[in-house]
N, C-alpha and C positions, 0 to 999 in steps of 0.2 A: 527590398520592400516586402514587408510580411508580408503574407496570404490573410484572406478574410478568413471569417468565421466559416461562411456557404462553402468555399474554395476547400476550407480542410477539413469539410464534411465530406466533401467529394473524394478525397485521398486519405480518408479515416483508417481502410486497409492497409493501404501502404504505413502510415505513422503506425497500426497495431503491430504489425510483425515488425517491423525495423526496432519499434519499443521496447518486443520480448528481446532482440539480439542482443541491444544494445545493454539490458539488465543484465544479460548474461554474462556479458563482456567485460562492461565498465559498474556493476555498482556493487554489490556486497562481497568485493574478491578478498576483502579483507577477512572474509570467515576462511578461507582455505590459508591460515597466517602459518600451519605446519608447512608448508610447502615454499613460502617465500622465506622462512626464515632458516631451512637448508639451504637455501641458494645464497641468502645471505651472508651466512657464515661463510660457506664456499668461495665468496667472491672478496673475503675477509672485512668486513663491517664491523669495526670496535673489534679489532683480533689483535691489539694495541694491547689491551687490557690484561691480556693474557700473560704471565709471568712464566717463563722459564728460556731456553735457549732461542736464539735471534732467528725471526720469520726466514724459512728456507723452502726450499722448492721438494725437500723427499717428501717420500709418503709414506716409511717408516721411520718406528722412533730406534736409537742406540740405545737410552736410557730406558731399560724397563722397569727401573726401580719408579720413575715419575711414571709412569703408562697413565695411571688413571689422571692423574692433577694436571701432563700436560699431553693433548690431541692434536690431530692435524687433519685438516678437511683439504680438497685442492691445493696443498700446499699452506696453506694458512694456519694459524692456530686456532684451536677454538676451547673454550674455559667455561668454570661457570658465571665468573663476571661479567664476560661477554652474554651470556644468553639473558642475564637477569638485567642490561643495559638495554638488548632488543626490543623484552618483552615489555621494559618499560615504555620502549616509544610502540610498542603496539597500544598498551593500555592506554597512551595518552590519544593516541589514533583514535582508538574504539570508543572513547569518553565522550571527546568533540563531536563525532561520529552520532552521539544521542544525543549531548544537549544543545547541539543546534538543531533540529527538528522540528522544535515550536518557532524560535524565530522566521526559521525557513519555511512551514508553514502560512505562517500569516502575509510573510511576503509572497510567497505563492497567491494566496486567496486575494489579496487585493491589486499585483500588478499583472497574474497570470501564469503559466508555464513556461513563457519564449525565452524570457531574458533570463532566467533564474535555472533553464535547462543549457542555452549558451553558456552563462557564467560555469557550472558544474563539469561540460565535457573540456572548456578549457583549463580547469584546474586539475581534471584529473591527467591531460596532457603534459600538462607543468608539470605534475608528480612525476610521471615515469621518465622525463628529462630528467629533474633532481636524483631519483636513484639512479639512473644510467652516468650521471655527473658523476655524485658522488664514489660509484663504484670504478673510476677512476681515477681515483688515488685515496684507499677506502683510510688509510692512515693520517690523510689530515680531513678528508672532509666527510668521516661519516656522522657527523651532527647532520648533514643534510635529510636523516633517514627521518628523523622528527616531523621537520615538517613536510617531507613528503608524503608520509604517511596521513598528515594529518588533510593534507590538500588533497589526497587519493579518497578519503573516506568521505571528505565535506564534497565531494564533484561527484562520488557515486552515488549517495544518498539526494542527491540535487537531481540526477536521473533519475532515481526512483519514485522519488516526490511528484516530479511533473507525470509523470508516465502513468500514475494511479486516478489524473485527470482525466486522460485520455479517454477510458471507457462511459464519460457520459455521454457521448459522440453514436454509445449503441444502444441507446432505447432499454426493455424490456433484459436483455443482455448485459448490463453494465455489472452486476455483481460477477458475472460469470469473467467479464476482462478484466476488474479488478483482481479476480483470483490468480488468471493465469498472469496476469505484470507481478504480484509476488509471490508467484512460481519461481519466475524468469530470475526475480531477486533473491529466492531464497536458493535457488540452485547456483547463484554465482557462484558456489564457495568451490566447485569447480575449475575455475578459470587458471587459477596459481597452479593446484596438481596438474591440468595440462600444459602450463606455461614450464613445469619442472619437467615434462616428460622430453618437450623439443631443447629444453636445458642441458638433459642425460644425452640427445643426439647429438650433441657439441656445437649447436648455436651456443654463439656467446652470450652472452646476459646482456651486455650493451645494446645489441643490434636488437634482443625479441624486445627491449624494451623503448629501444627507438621506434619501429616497426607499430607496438601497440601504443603510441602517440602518437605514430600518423593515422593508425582508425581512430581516434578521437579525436583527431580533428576531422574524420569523414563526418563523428555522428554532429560534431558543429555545423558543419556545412549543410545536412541534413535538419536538424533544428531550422537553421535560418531561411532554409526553401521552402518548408512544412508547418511548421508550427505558426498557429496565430498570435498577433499580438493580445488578443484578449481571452480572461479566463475562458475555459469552458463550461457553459451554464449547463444546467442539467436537463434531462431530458423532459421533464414535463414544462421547463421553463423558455421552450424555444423548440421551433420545427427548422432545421435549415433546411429541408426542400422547399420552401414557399417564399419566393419574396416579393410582395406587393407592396406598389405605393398606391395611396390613397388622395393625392391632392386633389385630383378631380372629382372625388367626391365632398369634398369642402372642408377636410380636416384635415391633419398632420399630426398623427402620434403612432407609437412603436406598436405591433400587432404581430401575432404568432399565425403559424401556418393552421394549427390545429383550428383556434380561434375562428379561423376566415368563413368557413361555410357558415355556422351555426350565426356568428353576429349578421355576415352580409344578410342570410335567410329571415333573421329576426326584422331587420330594417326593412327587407323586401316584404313582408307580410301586414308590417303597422305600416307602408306607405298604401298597400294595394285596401287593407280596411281605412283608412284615413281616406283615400279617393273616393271610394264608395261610397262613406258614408255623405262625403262632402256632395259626390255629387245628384246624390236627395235634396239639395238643399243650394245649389248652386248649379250655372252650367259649365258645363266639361270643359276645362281650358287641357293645350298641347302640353302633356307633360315634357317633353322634348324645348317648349321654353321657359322653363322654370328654373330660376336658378341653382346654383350648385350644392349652395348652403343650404336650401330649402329642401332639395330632395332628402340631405341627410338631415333631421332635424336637430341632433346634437349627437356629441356624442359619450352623452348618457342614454340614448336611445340602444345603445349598443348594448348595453348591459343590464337590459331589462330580464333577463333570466339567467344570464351569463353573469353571476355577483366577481368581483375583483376579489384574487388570492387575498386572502392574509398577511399581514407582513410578516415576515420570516422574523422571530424570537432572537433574541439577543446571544450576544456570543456566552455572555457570563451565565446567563438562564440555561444555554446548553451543558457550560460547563459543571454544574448543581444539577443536575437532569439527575432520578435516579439509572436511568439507562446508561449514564455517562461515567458515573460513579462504581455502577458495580461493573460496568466492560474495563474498568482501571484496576478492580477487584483481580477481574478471572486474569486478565493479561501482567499482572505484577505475580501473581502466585505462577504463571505458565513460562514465564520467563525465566524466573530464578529457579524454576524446577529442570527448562533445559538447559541453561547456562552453567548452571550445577555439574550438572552429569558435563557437558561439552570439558571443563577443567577436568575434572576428578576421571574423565577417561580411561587417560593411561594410568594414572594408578589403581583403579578397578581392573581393570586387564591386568596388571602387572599380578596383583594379590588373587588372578584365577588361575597364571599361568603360570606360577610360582618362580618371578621371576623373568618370563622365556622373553628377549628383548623383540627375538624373530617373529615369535606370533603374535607380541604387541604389535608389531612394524604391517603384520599382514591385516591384522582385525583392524587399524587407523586407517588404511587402505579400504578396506571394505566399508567403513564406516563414510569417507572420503567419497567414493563410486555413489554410495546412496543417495547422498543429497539431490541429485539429478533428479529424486523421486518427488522432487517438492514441485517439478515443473509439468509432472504426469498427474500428481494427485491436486493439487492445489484447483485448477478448473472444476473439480469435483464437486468441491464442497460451495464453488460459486453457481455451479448448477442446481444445488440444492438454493440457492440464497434465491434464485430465477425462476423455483418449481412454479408455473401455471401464473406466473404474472401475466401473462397475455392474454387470459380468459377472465381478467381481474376488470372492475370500472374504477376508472380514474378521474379525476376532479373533473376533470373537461366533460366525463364522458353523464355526470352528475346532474349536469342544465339540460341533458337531453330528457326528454318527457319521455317513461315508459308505458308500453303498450298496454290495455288491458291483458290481463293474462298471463304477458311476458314472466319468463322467471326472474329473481331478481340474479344479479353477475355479484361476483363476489368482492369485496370493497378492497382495492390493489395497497392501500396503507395498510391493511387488517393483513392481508396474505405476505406481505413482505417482514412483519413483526414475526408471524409463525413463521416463516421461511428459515428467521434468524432462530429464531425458538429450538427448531432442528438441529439447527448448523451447530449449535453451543452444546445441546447436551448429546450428539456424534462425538463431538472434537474432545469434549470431559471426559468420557468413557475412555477415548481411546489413550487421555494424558493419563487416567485410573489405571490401565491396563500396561501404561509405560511401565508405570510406579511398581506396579505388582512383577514385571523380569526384570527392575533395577532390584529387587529384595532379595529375588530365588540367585545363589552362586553361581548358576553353571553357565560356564564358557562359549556352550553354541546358542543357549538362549539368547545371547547380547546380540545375534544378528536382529532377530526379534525385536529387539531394544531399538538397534540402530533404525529400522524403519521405521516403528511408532514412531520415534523421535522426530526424523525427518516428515512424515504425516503430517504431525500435533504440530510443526515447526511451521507446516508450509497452509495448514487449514487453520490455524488459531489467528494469522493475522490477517488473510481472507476471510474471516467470518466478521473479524473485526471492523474490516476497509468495508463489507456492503452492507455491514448493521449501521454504520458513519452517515454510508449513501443514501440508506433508505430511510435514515429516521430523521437527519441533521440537512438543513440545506445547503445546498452544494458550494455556497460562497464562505462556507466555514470546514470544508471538509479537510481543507489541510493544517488548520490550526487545532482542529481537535485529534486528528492524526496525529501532529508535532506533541501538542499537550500527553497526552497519553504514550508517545515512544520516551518524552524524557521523565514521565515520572516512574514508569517501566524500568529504564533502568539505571535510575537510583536506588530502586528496588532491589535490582540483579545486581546491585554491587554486595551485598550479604550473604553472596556466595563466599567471597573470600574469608571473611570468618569460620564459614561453615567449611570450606577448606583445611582452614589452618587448626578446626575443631579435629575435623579427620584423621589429621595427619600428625594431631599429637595426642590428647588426650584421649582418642579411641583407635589408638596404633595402628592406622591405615584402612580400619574398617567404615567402611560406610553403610552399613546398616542400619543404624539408629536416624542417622540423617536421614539416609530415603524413606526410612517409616515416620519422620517427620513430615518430610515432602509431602509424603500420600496422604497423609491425614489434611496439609494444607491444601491439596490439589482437591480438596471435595467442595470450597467455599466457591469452584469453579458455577458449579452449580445455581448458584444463589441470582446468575443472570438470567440464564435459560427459565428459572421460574417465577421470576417476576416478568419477564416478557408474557409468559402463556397468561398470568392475570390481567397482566395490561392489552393483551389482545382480547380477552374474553369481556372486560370492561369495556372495550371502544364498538365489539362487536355488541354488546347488551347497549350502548346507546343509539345506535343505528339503530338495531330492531326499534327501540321505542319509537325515533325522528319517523320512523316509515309508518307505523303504528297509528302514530297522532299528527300526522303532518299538519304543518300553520298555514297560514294563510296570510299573504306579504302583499298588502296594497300601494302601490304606487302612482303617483300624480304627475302626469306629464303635462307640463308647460300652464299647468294650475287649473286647466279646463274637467276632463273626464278619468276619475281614477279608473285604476285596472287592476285586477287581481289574479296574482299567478300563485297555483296550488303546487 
């Protein structure tokens, strides 16, 4: 039996940190794919492929005249037709990996998190059987690695999707737990270099990979006791500390906790002037036998200063938004700028170290360790998306009449567009500053590189996920999510040209490229400054509303109008 809504508000802590483990654990392991695809080859996967003397158990070769054309890993062969067969099913992994994100998406947004984060930790469980299978008898079944790979990336991306719900469960906080959930996912790429290091202690590869199927089916077991069956609405859209029924007061309809004081207070004050007045003009009867419906008079009386939200804007009107359009801008140039570099890597190391295989192998390792930086810094810049929301007024807080005198609170939609305004031109600076020690040659800058990198990696899609939250409402947040991961990277697939440009017509240099990038990385820009217009616009029509305030008369039950300033 799912848990309610109220129920896993109650246990919101426990689902946030189990959410960060499990990011860690099971959803983006496919970026640490250097690591699995040693173990790979090791455990011989498509080592079939390989042409020269029949698979043997040495670990030197006789023939030194083959050395180079044929190797042995574990015992195994390993070729270049093997590595370019892997890297194919990684590509087709990492493909699926984007373009199901708007389908998944939308099914998120309208059936919820429950089922669609079940469905994910069971597939990613099915994956690590399929390679644990397959790695037992890797010469007739390593086709298995296809779609393992593919059911690994479609089950962790299924976690991370629901998991980026979770934070509207904390109020004023919510950009800050979107940041740190893709922290939790941008530092996956971790998980594989540690799963290689208990690899190097002589577990076998079958057993770590039986072992991390049965945590995934802990984190299904966990879904199924935690997680609700219905979305999670956002936080100005529902209080779960409050739950009142109303039948006895003569109505029946849904009502938020925030709501409760200010409508009930409103009713209790036109009942206490309605008796008054009445009773100038009648004698006092027992308000204790009046009936139920009477006391409440309808309930449009509720919302005599309290007006009813807006309907939330259509999906396609979001999708044409200019905020929608240029966050597809800055995130399609940010992506092909680090995905870029992520390929082109070792060949940049190799063209510093002229050659040195070893100090490649040490600086991919350092590179490798850093990612962890995305799960330290990523919170950061969702602290910045949070700066002073809670001294902000919000729509609810809007019906309340202010004092004479009172200052005016700062309007919480205005402060959350600057919020974003910050987060974009941080994160631009520091993708600028990437660009600028991808240009400069020298060899200990690239540590330099590797953190920007990891930075810009783990704050560009954190500023993304709480500019989604604060502008877009929350029952479209994963279809504009999914909309924007696959046009991203369709995008980042023009890496590989700009690859195969490197590595032939500009003889391994990537100079010209990265002075490309940088010149692209400036149209990052272009978001952060139409946000500061469009907050400086919403705040220049506020001052006026306050300025010339109307005057809204209303006519209750056709007798005596009323007018609220």
């Amino acid at each position: 039996m799912a848990p309610t809504l109220a129920t896993a508000f109650s246990r919101r802590w426990w689902m946030a940190v189990t959410a960060v483990i499990e990011n860690l654990l099971f959803s983006a392991v496919l970026l640490g794919w250097g690591s699995l695809l040693i173990m790979l080859k090791s455990e011989g996967f498509y080592s079939y492929l390989c042409q020269g003397p029949q698979n043997s158990s040495s670990l030197n070769l006789t023939n030194t005249s083959n050395a180079e054309e044929y190797l042995e890993m574990n015992g195994w062969p390993i070729c270049k037709d093997q590595d370019e067969m892997l890297n194919l099913a990684f590509t087709v992994g990492s493909f699926l990996l984007s373009a199901i994100t708007l389908p998944m998406g939308i099914v998120m947004d309208k059936y919820g998190p429950r089922k669609l984060r079940l469905l994910g930790s069971a597939c990613f469980a099915f994956s690590c059987l399929l390679i644990a299978y397959g790695a037992s008898d890797p010469n007739n079944l390593s086709i298995l690695i296809f779609f393992a790979l593919a059911l690994n990336g479609f089950g962790g991306m299924c976690m991370t999707f629901t998991s980026l719900t979770l934070p509207n469960m904390f109020g004023d906080l919510r950009s800050t737990f979107i940041a740190l959930m893709i922290g939790s996912y941008a530092s996956s790429a971790v998980t594989f270099p540690g799963i290689k290091v208990i690899y190097d202690l002589g577990a076998t590869f079958i057993t770590i990979l039986m072992v991390w199927a049965a945590c995934a089916c802990l984190v299904f077991l966990n879904c199924f006791v935690n997680w609700p069956l219905e979305p999670f609405p956002g936080p100005e859209d529902m209080d779960f500390t409050v739950k009142i029924k109303f039948s006895w007061l003569g109505f029946d309809h849904k009502i938020t906790g925030k709501q409760f004081y200010r409508q009930v207070t409103t009713v209790g004050r036109r009942l206490s002037v309605g008796n008054s007045i009445k009773q100038q003009h009648q004698p006092p009867k027992d308000l204790a036998t009046q009936e139920a419906n009477k006391l409440c008079l309808s309930t449009v009386d509720l919302e005599v200063k309290c007006q009813p939200k807006e309907e939330t804007q259509s999906f396609m009107k979001s999708i044409f938004s200019p905020i929608f359009l240029l966050s597809l801008i800055t995130m399609c140039v940010t992506q092909l700028r680090l995905i870029f570099y992520m390929g082109a890597m070792n060949t940049i190391l190799e063209s510093l170290t002229d050659g040195d295989l070893k100090t490649v192998s040490v600086y991919t390792s350092i590179f490798g360790v850093l990612q962890l930086l995305c799960l330290v810094t990523s919170p950061v810049i969702g602290y910045v998306m949070d700066w002073k929301l809670k001294d902000c007024e919000d729509e609810n807080d809007k019906c309340v009449k202010r004092e004479p005198g009172q200052p005016r609170r700062p309007d919480k939609q205005i402060q959350k567009i600057i919020n974003a305004t910050r987060a974009f031109i941080f994160t631009n600076l520091l993708l600028v500053g990437f660009g600028i020690t991808c240009i400069i040659p020298n060899l200990p800058l690239q540590i330099l590189s590797f953190i920007l990198h990891t930075i810009v990696r783990g704050f560009i899609h954190s500023a993304v996920g709480g500019l989604y939250a604060a502008v877009y409402p929350s029952s479209q947040f994963g279809s504009l999510t999914g909309m924007q991961s696959l046009i991203s990277a369709l995008f980042a697939l023009l890496q590989q040209p700009l690859f195969m440009a490197m590595m032939g017509p500009l003889d391994k240099d990537p100079l010209w490229v990265n002075v490309g990038l940088l010149v692209l990385s400036m149209l990052g820009f272009c978001l952060p400054f139409y946000l500061l217009c469009h907050s400086r616009h919403l705040q220049r029509l506020r001052d006026e509303r306050d300025e010339d305030p109307k005057i809204y008369v209303k006519i209750n039950n056709g007798s005596k109008p009323e007018a609220f300033v």
